[in-house]
C-alpha angles and dihedrals in degrees: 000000000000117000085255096052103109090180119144087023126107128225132200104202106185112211089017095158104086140012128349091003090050092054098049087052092059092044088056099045097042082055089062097260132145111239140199111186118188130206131171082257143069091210102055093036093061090046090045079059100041093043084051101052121186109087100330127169119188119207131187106226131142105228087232097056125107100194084041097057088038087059091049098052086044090050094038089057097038095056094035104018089224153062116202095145128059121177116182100200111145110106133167141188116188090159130092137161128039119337095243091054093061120088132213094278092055086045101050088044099051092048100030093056094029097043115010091051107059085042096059083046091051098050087039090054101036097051095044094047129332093072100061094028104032131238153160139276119206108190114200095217119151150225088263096059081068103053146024123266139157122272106002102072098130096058106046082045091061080043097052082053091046095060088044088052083056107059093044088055087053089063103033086055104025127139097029088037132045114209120198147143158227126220107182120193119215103335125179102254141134085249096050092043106121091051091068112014101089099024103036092135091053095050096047090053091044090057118091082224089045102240150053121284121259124217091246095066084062099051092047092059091039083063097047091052085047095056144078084259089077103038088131100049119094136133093036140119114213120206118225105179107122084239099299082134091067104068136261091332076179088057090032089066107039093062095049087049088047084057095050 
């Protein structure tokens, strides 16, 4: 076994039917493990399952549900009898425009859905088997949860929670579970989509890697959290960005070519 092989664990990937958490969900699976994806429906659950192959279970469960989520660990353990692998991945934003615009709704939705929840699944997962057996957490947080921009400041502030959850969980569980998280820059995703759509070319020649991100080089780094290769790694929040944190890389180097 290579210290990537997942086969013989289980993952719970939450919103598992489309983008990032798609994606996981295929990392975790080409590297031989079981999966349950969830999805708020039956339907797209069932064609995230049957799109990712291998041993593949979908589940209809709303991240924020507590008898749902319930379902899904009791499932998880009855058809594989384990769960080594969490990944918290639903996330919504149903907020724009300036926080004091927003009103309570906006505000339950974006921080039931992007903190409670991964909150009830980690206590789901970690009671029924992480906490005797040992596992791993993997948070879906972002870029945004790490800095200030218009218009989004409710959820990156649910983000910027979200990595903090994170770091107290790697204590509360440490040593049996690993905590850790993600924190994607601009991917190319149903949720992020008005951040690319109309501007796609900008924001490639502004990244330092010269493009967008795609769901797959989440899910790549979501199985290599998940594995034996990073068995000394919690309480961390890795950025994937392909350097879009790091400023214009376009303008960046057209001044240092205007110097040469």
């Amino acid at each position: 076994m290579t210290r990537l092989d997942l086969t013989g664990r289980t993952a719970i990937v939450t919103g598992g039917s489309r983008g990032i958490g798609l994606a996981a969900a295929k990392a975790i699976a080409a590297a031989g493990g079981n999966v349950i994806v969830t999805s708020r429906s039956q339907q797209s659950a069932d064609a995230a399952a049957a799109e990712i192959g291998g041993t593949t279970l979908g589940v209809a469960a709303h991240a924020a549900d507590e008898p749902g989520a319930r379902h899904c660990t009791e499932l998880a353990l009855e058809w594989f009898g384990r769960i080594d692998i969490l990944v918290n991945n639903a996330g919504t934003n149903p907020s724009y425009g300036p926080v004091l615009d927003q009103d309570y709704a906006r505000f339950a939705k974006t921080f039931e859905v992007n903190l409670w929840a991964p909150v009830l699944w980690t206590g789901l997962a970690t009671r029924a088997w992480m906490g005797e057996h040992g596992g791993v957490v993997i948070n879906m947080a972002s870029i945004g949860g790490l800095g200030f921009e218009p218009n989004l400041g409710l959820y990156n502030a649910s983000k910027a929670a979200l990595i903090h959850l994170t770091k107290q969980l790697a204590l509360e569980l440490s040593p049996r579970v690993r905590v850790n998280s993600l924190a994607p820059g601009v991917v190319r995703t149903k949720l992020a989509e008005a951040l690319w759509k109309h501007h796609e070319a900008q924001l490639n020649s502004s990244t330092a890697l010269g493009r967008i991100g795609e769901p797959g080089d989440i899910g790549s780094a979501v199985a290599f959290l998940a594995s034996d290769a990073a068995s000394w790694v919690t309480g961390e929040t890795f950025v994937i960005d392909g350097g879009q944190r790091l400023g214009d890389a376009g303008l960046f180097r057209a001044e240092v070519s205007a110097h040469v």
